[in-house]
VOGUBA-178990 format. One record per atom (N, C-alpha, C): x, y negated, z negated; residue in one letter. Coordinates in steps of 0.1 Angstrom, whole numbers, plus 2048, in hexadecimal, padded with zeros to 3 digits. Atoms other than C-alpha are relative to their C-alpha. Layout:
<pts>
XYZa ...
</pts>
This chain:
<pts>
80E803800x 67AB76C08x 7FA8047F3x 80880180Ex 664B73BE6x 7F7807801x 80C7F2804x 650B93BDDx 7F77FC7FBx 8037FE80Cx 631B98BCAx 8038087F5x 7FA7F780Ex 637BA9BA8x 7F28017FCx 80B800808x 613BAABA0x 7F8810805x 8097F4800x 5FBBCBB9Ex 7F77FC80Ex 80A8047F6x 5E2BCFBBEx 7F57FD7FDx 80680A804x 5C5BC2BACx 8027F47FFx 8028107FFx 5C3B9DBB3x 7F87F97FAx 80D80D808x 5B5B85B9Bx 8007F1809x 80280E7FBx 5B1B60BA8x 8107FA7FBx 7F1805808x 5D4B59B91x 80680A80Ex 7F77FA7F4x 5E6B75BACx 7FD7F980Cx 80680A7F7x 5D4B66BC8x 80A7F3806x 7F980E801x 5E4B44BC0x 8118047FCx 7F57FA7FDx 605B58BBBx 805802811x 8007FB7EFx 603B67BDCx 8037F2806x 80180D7F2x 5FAB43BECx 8127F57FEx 7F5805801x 616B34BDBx 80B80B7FFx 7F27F77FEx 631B52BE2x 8027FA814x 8008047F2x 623B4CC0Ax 8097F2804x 7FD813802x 62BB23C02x 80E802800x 7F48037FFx 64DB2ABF9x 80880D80Bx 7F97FE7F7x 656B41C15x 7FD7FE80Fx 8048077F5x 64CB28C2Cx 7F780180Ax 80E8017F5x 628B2DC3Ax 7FF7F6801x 80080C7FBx 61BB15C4Ex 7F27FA7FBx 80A804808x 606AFDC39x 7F4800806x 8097FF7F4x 5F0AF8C56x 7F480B7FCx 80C7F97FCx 5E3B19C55x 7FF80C7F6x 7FD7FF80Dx 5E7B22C2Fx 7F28057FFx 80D807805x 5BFB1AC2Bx 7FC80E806x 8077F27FEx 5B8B3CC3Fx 8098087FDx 7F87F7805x 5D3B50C2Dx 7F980B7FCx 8057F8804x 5CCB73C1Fx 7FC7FB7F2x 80180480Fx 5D2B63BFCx 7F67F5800x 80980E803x 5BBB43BFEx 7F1809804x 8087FD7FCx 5A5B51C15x 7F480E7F9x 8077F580Ax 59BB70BFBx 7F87FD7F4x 80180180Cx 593B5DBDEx 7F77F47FFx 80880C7FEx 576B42BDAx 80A7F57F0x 7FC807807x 585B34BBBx 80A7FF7FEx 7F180A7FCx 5A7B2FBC8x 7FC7F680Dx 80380B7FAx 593B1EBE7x 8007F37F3x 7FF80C80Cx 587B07BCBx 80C7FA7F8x 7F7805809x 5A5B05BB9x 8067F7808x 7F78087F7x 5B7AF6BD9x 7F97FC810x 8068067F5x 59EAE8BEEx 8037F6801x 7FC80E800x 5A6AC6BE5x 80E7FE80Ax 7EE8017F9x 5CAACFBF2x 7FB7FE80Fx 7FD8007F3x 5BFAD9C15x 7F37F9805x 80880C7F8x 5A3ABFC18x 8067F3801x 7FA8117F9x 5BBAA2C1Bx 808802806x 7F68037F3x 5D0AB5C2Ex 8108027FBx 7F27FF809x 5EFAB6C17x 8038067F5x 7FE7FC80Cx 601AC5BFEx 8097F97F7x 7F180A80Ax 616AB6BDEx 80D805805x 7F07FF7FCx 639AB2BE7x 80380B7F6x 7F97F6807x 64DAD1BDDx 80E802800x 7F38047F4x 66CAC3BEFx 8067F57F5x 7F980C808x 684AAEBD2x 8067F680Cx 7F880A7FAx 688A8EBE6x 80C7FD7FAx 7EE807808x 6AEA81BE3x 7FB7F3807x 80080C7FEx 6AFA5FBE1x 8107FC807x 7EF7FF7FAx 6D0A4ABF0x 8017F47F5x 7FC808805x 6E6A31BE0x 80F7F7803x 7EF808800x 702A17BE3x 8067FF7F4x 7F67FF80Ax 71DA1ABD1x 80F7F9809x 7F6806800x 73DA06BD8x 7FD7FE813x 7FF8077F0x 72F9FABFEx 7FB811806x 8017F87F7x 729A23C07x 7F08037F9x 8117F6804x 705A37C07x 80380B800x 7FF7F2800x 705A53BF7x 7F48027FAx 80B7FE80Bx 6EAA69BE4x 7FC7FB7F4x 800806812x 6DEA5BBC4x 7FE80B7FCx 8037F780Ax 6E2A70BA5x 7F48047FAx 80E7FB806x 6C6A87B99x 7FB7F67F1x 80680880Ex 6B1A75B7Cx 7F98047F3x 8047F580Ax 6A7A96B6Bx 80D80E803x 7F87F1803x 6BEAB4B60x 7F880E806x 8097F47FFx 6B6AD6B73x 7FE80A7F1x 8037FC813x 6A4AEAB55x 80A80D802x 7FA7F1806x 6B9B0BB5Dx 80F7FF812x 7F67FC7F5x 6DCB13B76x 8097F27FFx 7F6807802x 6F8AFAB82x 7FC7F6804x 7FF80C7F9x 6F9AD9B88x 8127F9805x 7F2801801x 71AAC3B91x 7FF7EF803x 80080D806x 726AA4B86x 80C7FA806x 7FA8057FBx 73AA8CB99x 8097F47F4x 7F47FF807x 75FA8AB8Bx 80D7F8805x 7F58017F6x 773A72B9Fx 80F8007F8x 7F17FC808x 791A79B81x 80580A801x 8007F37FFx 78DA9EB8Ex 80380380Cx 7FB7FC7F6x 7A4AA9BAAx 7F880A80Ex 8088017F6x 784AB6BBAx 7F57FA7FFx 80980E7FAx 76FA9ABB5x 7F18067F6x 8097FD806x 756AAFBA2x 80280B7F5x 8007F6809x 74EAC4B85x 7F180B801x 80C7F7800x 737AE1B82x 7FC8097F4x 8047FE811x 723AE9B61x 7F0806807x 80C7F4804x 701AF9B57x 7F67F57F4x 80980680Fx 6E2AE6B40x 80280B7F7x 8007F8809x 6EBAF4B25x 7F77F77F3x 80780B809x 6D8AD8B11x 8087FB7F6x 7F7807807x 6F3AC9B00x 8037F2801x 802810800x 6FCAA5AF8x 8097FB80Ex 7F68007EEx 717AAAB1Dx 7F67FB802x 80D8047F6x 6F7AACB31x 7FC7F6801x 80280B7FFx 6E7A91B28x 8097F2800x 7F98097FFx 702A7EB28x 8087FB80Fx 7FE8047F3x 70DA85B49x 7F17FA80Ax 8098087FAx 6E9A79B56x 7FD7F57FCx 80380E803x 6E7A5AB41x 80C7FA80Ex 7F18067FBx 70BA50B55x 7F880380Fx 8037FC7F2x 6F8A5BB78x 807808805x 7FD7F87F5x 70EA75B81x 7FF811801x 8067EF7FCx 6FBA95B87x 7F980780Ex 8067FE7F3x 6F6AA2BAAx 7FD8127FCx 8077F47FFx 6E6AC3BB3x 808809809x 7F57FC7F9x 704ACBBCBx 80A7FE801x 7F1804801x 729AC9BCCx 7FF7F880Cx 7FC8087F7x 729AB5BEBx 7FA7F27FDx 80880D805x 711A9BBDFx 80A7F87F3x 7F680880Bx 729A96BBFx 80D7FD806x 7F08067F9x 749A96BD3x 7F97F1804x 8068067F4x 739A7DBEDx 7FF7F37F3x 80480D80Bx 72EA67BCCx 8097FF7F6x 7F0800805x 751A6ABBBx 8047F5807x 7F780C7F8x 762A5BBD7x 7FD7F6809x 80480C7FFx 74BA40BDEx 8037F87F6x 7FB80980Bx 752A36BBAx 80B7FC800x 7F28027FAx 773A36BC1x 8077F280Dx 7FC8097F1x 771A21BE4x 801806809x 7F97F97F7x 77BA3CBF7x 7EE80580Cx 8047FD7F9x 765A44C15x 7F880F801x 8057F7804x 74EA5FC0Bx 80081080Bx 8037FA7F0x 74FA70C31x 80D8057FFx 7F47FF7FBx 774A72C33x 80580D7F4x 7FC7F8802x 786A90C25x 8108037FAx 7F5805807x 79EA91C08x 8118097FCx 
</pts>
């Protein structure tokens, strides 16, 4: 679970810390709007009234898109490089179907996302390997 790190004096910036530490350890949006963090601070109300007067918040959830590839559906390849950690790149020349690398910002990277093959999980790049291939993405090699 995600701490704060901040001093007990609360400015309106901690505040909106707090509300977004709560956000990512799954409070319920619902009932967010009476939190200790929102509910303390008039100019974090303001800052995110708009949010809970329609009722919603911005997606914080990376949609995966799907894709055909040789007749099967699999995930489509991400469209942006994560800025920091691993990604993995579907290798169907590679006896496990995938490779696993790091942005390191070099001319690789971008080159494995021009070519589409950068997933965010080794199962997703297996899975889109051996649809390239023909092979039945489900089945087990």
């Amino acid at each position: 679970m995600l701490q704060p790190i901040y001093p007990p004096q609360k400015n309106a910036l901690h505040q909106y810390a707090e509300f977004l530490l709560e956000l990512a350890n799954g409070a319920d949006i619902e009932n967010l709007h009476s939190s200790s963090a929102v509910g303390k601070s008039p100019d974090l109300k303001v800052l995110l009234g708009g949010l809970f007067n329609e009722g919603t918040l911005p997606k914080l959830v990376h949609k995966q898109e799907f894709k055909k590839v040789n007749g099967f559906e699999v995930k489509a390849p991400e469209t942006s490089l994560p800025s920091k950690g691993k990604y993995y790149v579907a290798r169907p020349d590679l006896p496990k179907k995938y490779l696993q690398t790091a942005n390191c910002q070099e001319v690789t990277d971008e080159h494995y996302l021009k070519m589409g093959l950068v997933f965010l999980n080794p199962d997703d790049a297996i899975a889109y390997a051996k649809a390239m291939c023909g092979i039945d993405p489900t089945t087990r090699i």
